[in-house]
C-alpha positions in Angstrom: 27.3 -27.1 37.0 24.5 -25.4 38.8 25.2 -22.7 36.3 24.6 -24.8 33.5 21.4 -26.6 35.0 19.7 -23.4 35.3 20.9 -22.5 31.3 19.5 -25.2 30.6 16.1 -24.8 32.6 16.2 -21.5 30.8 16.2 -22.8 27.3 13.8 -25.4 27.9 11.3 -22.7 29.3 12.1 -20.2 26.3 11.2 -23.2 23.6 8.1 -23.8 25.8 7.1 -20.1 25.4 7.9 -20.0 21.9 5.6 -23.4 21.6 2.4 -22.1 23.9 2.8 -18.3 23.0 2.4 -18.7 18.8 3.7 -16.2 16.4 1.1 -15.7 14.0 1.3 -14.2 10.0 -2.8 -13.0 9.1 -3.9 -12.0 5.9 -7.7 -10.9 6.4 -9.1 -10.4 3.2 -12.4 -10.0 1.9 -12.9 -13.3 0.5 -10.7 -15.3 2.6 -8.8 -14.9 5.9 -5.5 -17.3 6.0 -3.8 -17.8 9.2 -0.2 -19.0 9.3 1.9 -20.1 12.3 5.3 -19.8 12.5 6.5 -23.7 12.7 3.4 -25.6 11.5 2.5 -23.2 8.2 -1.0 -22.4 6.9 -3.6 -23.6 9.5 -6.7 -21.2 8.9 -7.9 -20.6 5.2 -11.6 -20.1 5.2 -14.0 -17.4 3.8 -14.5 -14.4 5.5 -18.3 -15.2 6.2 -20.5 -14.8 8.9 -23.9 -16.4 9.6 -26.0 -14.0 11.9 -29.4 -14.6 13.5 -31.1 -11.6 11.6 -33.8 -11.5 15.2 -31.1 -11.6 17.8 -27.6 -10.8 15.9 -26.3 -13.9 17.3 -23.7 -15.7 15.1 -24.7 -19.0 13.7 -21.3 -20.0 11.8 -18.6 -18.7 10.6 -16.4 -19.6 7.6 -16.7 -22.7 5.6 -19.8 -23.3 8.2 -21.3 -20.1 6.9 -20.2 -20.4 2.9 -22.8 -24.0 3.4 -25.6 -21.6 4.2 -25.1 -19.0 1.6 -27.5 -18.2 -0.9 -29.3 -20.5 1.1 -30.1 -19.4 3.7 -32.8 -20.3 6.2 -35.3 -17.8 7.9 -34.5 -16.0 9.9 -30.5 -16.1 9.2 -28.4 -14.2 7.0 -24.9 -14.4 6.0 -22.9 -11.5 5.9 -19.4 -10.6 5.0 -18.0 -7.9 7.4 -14.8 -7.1 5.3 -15.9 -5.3 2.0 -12.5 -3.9 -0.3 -10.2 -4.9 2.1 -11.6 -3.1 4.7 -13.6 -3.4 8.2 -17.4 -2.9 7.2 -18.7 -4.4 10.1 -16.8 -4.2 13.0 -18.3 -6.6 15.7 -18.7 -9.4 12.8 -15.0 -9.1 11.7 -14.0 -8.7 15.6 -16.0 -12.2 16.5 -14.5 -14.1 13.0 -11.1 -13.1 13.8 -11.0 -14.6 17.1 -12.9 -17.4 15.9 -10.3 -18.1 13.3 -7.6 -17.0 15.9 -8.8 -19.7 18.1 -8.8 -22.3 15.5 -5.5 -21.3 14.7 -4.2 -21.9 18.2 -5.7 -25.7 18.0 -5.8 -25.8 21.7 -2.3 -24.8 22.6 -2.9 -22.2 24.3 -5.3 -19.6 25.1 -2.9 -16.4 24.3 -0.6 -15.3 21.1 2.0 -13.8 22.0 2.9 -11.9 18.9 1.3 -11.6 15.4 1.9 -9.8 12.0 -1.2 -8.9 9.9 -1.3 -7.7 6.1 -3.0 -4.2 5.8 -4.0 -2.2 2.5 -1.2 0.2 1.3 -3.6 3.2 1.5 -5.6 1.8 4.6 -6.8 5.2 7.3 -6.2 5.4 10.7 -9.5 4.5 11.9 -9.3 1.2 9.4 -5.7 0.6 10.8 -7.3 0.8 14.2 -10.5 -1.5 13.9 -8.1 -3.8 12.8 -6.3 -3.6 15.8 -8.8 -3.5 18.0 -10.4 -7.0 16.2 -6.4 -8.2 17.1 -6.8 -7.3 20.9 -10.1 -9.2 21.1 -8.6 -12.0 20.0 -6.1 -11.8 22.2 -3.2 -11.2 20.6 -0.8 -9.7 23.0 1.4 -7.7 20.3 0.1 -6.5 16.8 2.5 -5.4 14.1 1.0 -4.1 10.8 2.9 -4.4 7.2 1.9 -3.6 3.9 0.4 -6.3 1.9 2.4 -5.5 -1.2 5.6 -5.5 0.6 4.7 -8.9 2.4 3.6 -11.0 -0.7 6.7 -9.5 -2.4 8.8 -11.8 0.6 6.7 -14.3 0.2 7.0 -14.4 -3.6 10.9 -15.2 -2.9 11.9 -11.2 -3.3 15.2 -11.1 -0.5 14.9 -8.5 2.2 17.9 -7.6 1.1 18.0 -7.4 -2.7 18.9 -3.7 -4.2 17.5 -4.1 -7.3 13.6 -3.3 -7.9 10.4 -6.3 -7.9 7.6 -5.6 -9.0 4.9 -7.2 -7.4 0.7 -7.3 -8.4 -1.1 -8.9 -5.4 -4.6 -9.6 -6.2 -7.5 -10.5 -4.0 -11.2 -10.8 -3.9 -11.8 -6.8 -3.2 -8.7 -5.3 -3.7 -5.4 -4.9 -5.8 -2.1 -3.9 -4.6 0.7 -3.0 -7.0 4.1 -2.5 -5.1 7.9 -1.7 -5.9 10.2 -3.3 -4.0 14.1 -3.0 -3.3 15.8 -3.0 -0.5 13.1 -4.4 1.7 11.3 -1.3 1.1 8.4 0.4 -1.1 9.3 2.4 -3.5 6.2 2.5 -5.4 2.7 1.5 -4.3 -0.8 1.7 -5.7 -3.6 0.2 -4.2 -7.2 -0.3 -6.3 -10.5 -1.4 -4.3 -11.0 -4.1 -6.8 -10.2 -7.2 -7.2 -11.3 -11.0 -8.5 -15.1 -10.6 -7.0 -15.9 -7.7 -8.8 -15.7 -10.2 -11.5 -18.5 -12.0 -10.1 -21.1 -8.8 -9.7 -20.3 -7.6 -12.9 -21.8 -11.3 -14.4 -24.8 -11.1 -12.0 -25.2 -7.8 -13.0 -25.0 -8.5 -17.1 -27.2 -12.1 -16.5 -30.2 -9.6 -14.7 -30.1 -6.6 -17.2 -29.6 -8.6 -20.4 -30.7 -12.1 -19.5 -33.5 -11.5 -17.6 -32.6 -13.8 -14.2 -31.1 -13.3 -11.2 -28.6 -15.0 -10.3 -26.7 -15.8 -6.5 -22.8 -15.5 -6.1 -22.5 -19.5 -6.1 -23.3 -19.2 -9.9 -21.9 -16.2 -10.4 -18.3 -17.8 -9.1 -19.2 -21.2 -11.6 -19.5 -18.8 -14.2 -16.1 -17.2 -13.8 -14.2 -20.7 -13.4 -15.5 -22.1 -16.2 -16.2 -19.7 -18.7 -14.7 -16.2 -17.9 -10.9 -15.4 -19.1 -9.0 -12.6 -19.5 -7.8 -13.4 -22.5 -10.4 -14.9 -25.9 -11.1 -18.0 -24.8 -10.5 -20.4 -27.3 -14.2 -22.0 -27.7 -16.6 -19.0 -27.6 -19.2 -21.1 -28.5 -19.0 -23.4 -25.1 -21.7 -23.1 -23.1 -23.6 -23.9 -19.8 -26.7 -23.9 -18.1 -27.2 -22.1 -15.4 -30.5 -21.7 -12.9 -32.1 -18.7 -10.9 -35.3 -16.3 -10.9 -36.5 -14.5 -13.6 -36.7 -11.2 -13.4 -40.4 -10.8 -14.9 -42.3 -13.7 -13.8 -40.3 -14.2 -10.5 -40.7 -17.8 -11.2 -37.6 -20.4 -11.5 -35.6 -20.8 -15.1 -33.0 -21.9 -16.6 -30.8 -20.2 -19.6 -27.8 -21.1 -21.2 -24.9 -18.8 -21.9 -21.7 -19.3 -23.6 -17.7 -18.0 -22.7 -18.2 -15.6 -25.5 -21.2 -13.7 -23.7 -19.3 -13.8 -20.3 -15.5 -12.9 -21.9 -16.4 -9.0 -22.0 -18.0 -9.0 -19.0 -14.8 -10.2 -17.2 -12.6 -8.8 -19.8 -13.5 -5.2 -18.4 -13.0 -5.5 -14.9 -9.7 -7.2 -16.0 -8.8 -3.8 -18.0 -9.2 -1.9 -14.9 -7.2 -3.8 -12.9 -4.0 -3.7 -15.6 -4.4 0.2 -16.4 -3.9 0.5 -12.6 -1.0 -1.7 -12.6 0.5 -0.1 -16.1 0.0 3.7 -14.2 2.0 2.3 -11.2 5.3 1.4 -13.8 4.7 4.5 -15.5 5.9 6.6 -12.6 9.1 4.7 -12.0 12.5 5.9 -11.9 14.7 5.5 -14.9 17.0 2.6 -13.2 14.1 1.0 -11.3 12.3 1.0 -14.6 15.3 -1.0 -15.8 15.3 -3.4 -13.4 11.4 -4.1 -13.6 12.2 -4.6 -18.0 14.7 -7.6 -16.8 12.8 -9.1 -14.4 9.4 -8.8 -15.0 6.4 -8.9 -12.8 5.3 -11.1 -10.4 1.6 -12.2 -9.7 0.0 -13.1 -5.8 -3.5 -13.4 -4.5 -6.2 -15.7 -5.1 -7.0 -13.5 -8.3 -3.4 -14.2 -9.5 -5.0 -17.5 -10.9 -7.3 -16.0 -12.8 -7.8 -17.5 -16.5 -5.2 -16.0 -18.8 -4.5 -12.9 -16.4 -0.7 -13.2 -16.7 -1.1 -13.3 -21.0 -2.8 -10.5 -20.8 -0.8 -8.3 -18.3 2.3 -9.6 -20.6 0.2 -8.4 -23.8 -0.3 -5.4 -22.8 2.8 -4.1 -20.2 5.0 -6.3 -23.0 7.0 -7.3 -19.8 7.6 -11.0 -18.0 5.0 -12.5 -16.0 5.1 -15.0 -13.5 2.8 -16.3 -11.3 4.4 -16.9 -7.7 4.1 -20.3 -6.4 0.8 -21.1 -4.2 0.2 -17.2 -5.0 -2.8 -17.4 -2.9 -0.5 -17.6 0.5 1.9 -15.2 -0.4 1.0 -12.9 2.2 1.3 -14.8 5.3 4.9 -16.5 4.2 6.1 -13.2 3.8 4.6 -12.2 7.1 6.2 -15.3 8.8 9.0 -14.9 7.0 9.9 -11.0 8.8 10.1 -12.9 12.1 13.4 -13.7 11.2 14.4 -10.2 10.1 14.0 -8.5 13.3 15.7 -5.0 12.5 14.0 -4.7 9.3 10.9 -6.1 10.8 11.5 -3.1 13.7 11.6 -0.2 11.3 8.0 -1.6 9.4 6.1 -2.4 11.6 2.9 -0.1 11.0 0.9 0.4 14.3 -0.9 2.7 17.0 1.8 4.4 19.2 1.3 2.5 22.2 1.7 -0.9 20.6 4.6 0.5 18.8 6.2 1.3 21.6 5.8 -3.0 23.0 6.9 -3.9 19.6 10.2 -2.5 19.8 10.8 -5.0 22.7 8.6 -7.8 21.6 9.9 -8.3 17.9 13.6 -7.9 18.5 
């Protein structure tokens, strides 16, 4: 009986670990940073923004907070966004927002994590691998294991771990794209592009200054691409809207309108890159992976994934299916989450700095 009691003591303490000490799934992306944690889901989805005090470098707000401010903003203030293409531009920024967002995530539970996966670039250098990291350990984030974002929005686009046969898988995001093979709960192919969805946006502010004559802020810039821009011909080329900023000659307010068949090309282009990047990645395949990519398809994750008439055109032009995963824009983190329940195969892909490695092996098992 006293065996039992203490079994039992020990259970109850191990489900009180498991509750204070949270498993976390991070996807850190330029435009957005999601946070999921393991029992509750998505509790952090916010834009990667920072508002700084441009006198003293103190941070104002960050995320949705910041987002209010910009294009806005007062004197004296700027907002920044320390991730640019997937990548830390500004370390101390992204270090500061990611233990803000950590924080949040936590919603008072308790002041440590325990454990936590994060989505990195395919391509991403050891000193990028290690800011990230480093961002991690301020948060304090006692054990940091590092997956491919291709292979982790591949499992959380509903591609099993243990599936033989080859997935294709195009996540897009704000900065970057990421075309991965999967089978076998392993890459086989992997491209990764340092463009994405928000390229869309400076390519219009760029066309509105050098043929329109007005500048424009990424507020509009983002209106324009919802209700105009499509990677396909939108079916009314003649719609149009007004939109506001500064003139480029007179510096003074104005107003223009512009119609979807003005903005299509614009949008249309960056769209091309993205798809001959995508179409380079299948044409390398092996012969039976190849096969296996011609009877399923491809699969589309990332915020970009939703992108008018992206998945007609990728099937236009690749001639393959195309499917858009559900709530593509957290694929990411449910794949992420989703590896804490394949401990062996979460051992041997788990992408770190040797010392953390080395806790990992005991941590994640």
């Amino acid at each position: 009986m006293a065996f039992l009691g203490k079994t039992s003591a020990f259970l109850s303490m191990r489900a009180l670990r498991d509750l204070v000490f949270d498993s976390m799934a991070i996807d850190m992306g330029s435009a957005s940073t999601i946070i999921s944690v393991r029992g509750r889901g998505v509790v952090v989805d916010e834009p990667s923004l920072v508002a700084v005090d441009t006198l003293t470098g103190e941070i104002i707000s960050i995320g949705n907070e910041a987002q209010q401010k910009y294009g806005r903003e007062a004197r004296g203030v700027a907002v920044v966004a320390p991730l640019q293409n997937g990548v830390v531009a500004d370390f101390e920024r992204t270090r500061d927002m990611l233990a803000h967002f950590v924080g949040q995530a936590r919603g008072g539970i308790s002041h440590f994590s325990r454990r936590a996966l994060m989505g990195v670039f395919s391509d991403v250098t050891p000193v990028e691998r290690r800011a990230l990291l480093s961002a991690a350990q301020h948060a304090r984030v006692g054990r940091v294991g590092m997956i491919e974002e291709g292979l982790a929005a591949a499992f959380g686009a509903g591609v099993s771990v243990h599936d033989s046969k080859g997935s294709a898988v195009v996540d897009i995001g704000g900065g970057t794209t990421n075309v991965a093979i999967v089978a076998g709960g392993k890459i086989i192919r992997a491209r990764a592009e340092r463009i994405g969805s928000s390229h869309i946006n400076a390519a219009i502010i760029n066309h509105v200054r050098r043929h329109r004559g007005l500048l424009i802020g990424a507020r509009t810039a983002e209106r324009l691409k919802l209700e105009l821009a499509s990677a396909t011909v939108p079916t009314n080329l003649g719609r149009q809207i007004p939109i506001n900023g500064r003139e480029v000659v007179t510096a003074m307010p104005q107003s223009i309108e512009i119609t979807a068949g003005e903005i299509y090309p614009v949008a249309q282009e960056v769209v091309r890159n993205i798809v001959a990047g995508i179409s380079a990645t299948l044409a390398e395949l092996p012969p039976e992976v190849a096969a296996d990519i011609y009877d399923r398809g491809i699969i589309l994750t990332g915020g970009g994934a939703q992108f008018g008439g992206l998945d007609d055109y990728l099937r236009e032009e690749t001639r393959l299916p195309v499917r858009i995963a559900d709530e593509p824009k957290y694929a990411i983190v449910r794949g992420l989450e989703a590896m804490f329940d394949e401990p062996l195969l979460l051992r041997r892909m788990v992408r770190s700095e040797t010392q953390l490695a080395l806790d990992l092996e005991s941590d994640f098992s």
